[in-house]
C-alpha positions in Angstrom: -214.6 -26.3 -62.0 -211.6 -28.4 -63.3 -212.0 -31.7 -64.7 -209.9 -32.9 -61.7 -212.0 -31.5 -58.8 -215.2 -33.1 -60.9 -213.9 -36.5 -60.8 -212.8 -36.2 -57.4 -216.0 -34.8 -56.4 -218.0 -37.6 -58.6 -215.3 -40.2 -56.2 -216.3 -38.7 -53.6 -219.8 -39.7 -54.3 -219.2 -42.9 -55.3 -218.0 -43.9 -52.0 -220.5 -42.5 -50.1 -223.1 -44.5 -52.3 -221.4 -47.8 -52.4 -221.4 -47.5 -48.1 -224.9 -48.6 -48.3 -225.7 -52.0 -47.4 -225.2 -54.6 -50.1 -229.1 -55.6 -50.1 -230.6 -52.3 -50.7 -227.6 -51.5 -53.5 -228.8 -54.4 -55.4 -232.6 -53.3 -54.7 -231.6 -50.1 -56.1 -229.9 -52.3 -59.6 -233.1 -53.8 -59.8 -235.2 -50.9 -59.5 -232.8 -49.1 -62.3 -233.8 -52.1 -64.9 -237.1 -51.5 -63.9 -237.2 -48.4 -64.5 -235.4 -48.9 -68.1 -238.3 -51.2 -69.3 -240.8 -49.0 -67.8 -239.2 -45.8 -69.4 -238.3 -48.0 -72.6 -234.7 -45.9 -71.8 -231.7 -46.7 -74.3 -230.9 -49.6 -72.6 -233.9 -51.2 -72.9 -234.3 -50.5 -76.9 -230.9 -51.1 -77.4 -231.0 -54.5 -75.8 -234.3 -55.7 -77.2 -233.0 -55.2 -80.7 -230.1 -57.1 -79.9 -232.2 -59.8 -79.0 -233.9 -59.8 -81.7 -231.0 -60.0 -84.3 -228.7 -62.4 -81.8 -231.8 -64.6 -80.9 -234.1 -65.2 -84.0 -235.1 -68.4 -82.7 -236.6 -67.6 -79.2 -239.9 -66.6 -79.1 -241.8 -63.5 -78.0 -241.8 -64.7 -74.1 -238.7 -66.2 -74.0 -237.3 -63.1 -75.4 -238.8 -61.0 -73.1 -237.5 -63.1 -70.2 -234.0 -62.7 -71.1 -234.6 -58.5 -71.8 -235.7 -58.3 -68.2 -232.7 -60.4 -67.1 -230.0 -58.6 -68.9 -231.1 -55.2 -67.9 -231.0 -56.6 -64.1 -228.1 -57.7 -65.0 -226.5 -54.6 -66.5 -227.8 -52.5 -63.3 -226.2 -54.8 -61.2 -222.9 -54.9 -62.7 -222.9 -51.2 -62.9 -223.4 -50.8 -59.2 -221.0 -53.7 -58.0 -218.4 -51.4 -60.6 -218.9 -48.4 -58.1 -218.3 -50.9 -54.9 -215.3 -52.3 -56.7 -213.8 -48.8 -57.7 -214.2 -47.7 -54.2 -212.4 -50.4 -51.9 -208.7 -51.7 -52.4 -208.5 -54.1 -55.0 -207.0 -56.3 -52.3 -210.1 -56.5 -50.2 -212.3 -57.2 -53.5 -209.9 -60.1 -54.8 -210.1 -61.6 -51.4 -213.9 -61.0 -50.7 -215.2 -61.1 -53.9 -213.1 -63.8 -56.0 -214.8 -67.0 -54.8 -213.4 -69.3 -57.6 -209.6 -69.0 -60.1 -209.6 -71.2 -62.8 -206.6 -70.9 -64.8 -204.5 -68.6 -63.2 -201.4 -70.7 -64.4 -202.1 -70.8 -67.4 -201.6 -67.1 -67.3 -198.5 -67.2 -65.2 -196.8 -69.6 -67.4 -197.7 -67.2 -70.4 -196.3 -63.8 -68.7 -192.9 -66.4 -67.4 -192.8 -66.8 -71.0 -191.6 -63.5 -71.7 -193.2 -63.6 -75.3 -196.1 -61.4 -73.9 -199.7 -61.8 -73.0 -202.6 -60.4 -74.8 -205.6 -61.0 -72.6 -209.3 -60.5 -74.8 -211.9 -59.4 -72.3 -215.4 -59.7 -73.4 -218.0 -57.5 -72.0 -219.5 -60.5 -69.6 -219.3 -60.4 -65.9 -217.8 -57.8 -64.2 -214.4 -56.7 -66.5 -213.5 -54.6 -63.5 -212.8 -57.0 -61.0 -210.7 -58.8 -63.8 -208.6 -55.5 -64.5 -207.9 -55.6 -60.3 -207.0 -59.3 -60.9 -204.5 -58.7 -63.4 -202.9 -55.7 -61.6 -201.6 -58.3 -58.9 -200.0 -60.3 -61.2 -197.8 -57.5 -62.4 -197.4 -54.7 -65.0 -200.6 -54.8 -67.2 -201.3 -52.3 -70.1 -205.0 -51.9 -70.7 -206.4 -50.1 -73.5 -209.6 -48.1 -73.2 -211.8 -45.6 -74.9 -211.6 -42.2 -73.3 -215.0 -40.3 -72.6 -215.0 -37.1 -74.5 -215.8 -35.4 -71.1 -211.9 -34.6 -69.3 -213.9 -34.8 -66.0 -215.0 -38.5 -67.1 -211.2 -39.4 -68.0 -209.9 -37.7 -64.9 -212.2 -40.3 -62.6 -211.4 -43.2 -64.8 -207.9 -42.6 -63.9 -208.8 -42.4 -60.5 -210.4 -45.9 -60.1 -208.5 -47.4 -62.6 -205.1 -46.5 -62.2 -202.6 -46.9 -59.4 -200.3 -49.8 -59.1 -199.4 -52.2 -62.0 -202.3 -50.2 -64.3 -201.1 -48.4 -67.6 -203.7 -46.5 -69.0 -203.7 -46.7 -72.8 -205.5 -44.8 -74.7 -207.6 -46.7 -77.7 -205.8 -43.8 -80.6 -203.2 -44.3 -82.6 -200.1 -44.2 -80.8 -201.4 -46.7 -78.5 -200.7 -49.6 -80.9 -196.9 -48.2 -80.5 -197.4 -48.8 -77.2 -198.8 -51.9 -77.0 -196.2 -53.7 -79.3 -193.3 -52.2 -76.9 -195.0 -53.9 -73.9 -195.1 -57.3 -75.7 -192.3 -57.3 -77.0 -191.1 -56.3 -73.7 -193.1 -59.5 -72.4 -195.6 -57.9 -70.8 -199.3 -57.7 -70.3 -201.7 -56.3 -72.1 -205.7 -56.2 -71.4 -208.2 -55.5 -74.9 -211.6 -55.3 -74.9 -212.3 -57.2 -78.1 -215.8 -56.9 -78.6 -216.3 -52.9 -79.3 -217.2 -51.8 -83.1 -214.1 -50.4 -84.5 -213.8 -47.1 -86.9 -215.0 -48.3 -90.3 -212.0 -48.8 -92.2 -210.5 -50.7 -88.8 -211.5 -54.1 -88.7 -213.2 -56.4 -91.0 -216.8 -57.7 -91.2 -217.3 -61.2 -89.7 -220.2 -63.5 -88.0 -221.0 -62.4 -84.5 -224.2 -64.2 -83.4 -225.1 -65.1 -86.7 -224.5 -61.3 -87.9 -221.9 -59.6 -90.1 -220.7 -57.6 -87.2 -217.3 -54.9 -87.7 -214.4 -56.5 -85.7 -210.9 -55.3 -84.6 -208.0 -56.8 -86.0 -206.0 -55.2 -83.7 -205.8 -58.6 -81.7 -204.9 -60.0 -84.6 -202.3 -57.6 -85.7 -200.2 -57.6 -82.0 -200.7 -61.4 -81.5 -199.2 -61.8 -85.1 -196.2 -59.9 -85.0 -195.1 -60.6 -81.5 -195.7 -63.8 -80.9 -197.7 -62.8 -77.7 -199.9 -65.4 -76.3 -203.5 -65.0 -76.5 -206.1 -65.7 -73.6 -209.7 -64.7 -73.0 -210.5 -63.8 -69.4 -213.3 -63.5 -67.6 -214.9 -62.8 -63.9 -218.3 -64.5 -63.9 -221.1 -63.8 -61.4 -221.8 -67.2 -59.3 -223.8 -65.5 -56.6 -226.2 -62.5 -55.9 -224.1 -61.6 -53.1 -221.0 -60.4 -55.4 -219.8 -63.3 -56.2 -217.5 -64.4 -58.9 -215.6 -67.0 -60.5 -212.3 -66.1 -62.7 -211.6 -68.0 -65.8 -208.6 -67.9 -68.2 -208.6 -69.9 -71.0 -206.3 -70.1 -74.3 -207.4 -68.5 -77.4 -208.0 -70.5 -80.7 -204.6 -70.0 -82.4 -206.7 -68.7 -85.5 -206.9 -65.4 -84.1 -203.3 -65.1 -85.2 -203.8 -66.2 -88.7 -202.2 -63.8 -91.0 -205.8 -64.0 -93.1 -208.1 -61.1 -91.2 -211.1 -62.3 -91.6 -210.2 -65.8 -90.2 -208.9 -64.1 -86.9 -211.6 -61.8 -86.6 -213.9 -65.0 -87.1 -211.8 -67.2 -84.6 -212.2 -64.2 -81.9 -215.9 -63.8 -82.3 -216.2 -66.9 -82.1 -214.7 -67.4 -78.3 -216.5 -64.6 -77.2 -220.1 -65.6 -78.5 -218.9 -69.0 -77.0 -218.3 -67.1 -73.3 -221.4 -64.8 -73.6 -223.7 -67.9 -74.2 -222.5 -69.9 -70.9 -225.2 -66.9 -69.4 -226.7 -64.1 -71.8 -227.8 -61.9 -68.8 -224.2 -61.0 -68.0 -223.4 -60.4 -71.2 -223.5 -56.2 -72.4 -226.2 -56.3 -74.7 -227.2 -52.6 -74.3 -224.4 -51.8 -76.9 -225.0 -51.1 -80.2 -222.4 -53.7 -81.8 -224.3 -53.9 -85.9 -224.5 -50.0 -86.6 -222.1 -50.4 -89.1 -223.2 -52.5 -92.0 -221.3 -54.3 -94.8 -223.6 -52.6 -97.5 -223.4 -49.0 -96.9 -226.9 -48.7 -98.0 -228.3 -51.2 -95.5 -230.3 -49.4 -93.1 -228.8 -49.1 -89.4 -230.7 -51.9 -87.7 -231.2 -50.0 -84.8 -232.9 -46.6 -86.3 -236.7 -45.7 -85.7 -238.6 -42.9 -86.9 -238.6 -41.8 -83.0 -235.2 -42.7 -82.6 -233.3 -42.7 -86.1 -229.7 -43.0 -84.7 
């Protein structure tokens, strides 16, 4: 079968699934985090590590507390992704988008016509920002392709049609992004994923020598492009959400790396502490040391990578 006819199958699915009343949807999200802590799955490892090296103060119960409301979270944020994938952006800004704060400010930076750079953390639901920015206009958002065609194929699918460029996170795509800046366009980066070794620099992230991108850095610095972080928060267990756009620290244009990288993680450890459970702790964000003989904080002898 053709990656194609997979994704549209897997679509297919999708909607079928997310036609199930909102109460037993979330049901089922809580029953998935169960299910991770019960399993101790990835997700569950993963995120009590991370809790461990973000959180060194908390102890043992509090911890605990805030690993079984992360993984609810994540569950929950995965299946309100399916519902949003699967009705018209339209219907979810209108049903789903209970508060805008700062949506000027954002207008006023794409009237500009110096160009908007828009970091997105991994808090919230990122999806429902993506439709957000789609009705303001032309927006460019860079993403890591799955290495299964199928899995691209159904990300273009529910994340493409009107206003959406697709770029790839490779090399030409920082080509691409500079033409749609300097262009004054849009352009949506998830600034919180571990870069290729060699493609960002080491600074604090929770108290942690974490690998950041400088690619931020590097667009916002040449072009001129104003800098934002935005967000869509959850205010309510009923898919609710609040949108917020605020200005970036004008740091994370400094010509000096490692003070942009610092002046980026620092904004987004600032959003993911307003509520930790929304935050994506169930990625792996410290494999990469600054010592290469460090040990990978997350290897075990049952699970060594």
């Amino acid at each position: 079968m053709n990656p194609e006819r997979k994704a549209r199958l897997a679509y297919r699915a999708a909607t079928l699934f997310t036609r199930l009343p909102w109460p037993v949807l979330r049901g089922f999200a809580h029953a998935l985090a169960w299910a991770w802590i019960r399993g101790n799955a990835r997700e569950s490892r993963v995120t009590r590590r991370n809790l461990e090296l973000a959180y060194p103060e908390l102890d043992g119960a509090q911890r605990a507390r805030m690993h079984r409301d992360v993984l609810r979270s994540t569950a929950l944020q995965a299946v309100e992704t399916l519902w949003l994938w699967t009705r018209p952006a339209a219907s979810n800004l209108r049903d789903h988008l209970k508060e805008r704060h700062g949506e000027a400010l954002y207008d006023a930076a794409l009237a500009s016509g110096k160009g908007v750079i828009v970091a997105a953390p991994h808090f919230g639901n990122w999806e429902l920002l993506n439709q957000w920015l789609a009705s303001r206009g032309q927006i460019a958002i860079v993403y890591k392709a799955p290495e299964d065609p199928a899995g691209d194929a159904f990300l273009q699918i529910v994340r493409g049609g009107h206003n959406v460029q697709q770029v790839r996170a490779e090399g030409p795509a920082v080509r691409q992004l500079f033409k749609v800046l300097k262009d004054g366009g849009a352009t949506g980066i998830l600034p919180d994923q571990q870069p290729k070794a060699g493609d960002g620099v080491f600074v604090p992230f929770f108290g942690m020598p974490a690998l950041t991108m400088t690619l931020v850095n590097r667009l916002a610095e040449r072009t001129g492009a104003t800098v934002l972080y935005g967000w869509c928060e959850r205010t309510g267990p009923d898919m609710q959400f609040a949108l917020h756009l605020e200005a970036a620290d004008p740091a994370v244009a400094d010509p000096d790396l490692h003070v942009a990288a610092a002046a980026l993680n620092a904004g987004i450890e600032r959003i993911a502490r307003r509520d930790p459970a929304q935050y994506q702790w169930t990625y792996k964000r410290y494999t990469l040391r600054p010592d290469d003989q460090e040990p990978n904080p997350y290897a075990t002898v049952r699970h060594p990578h």
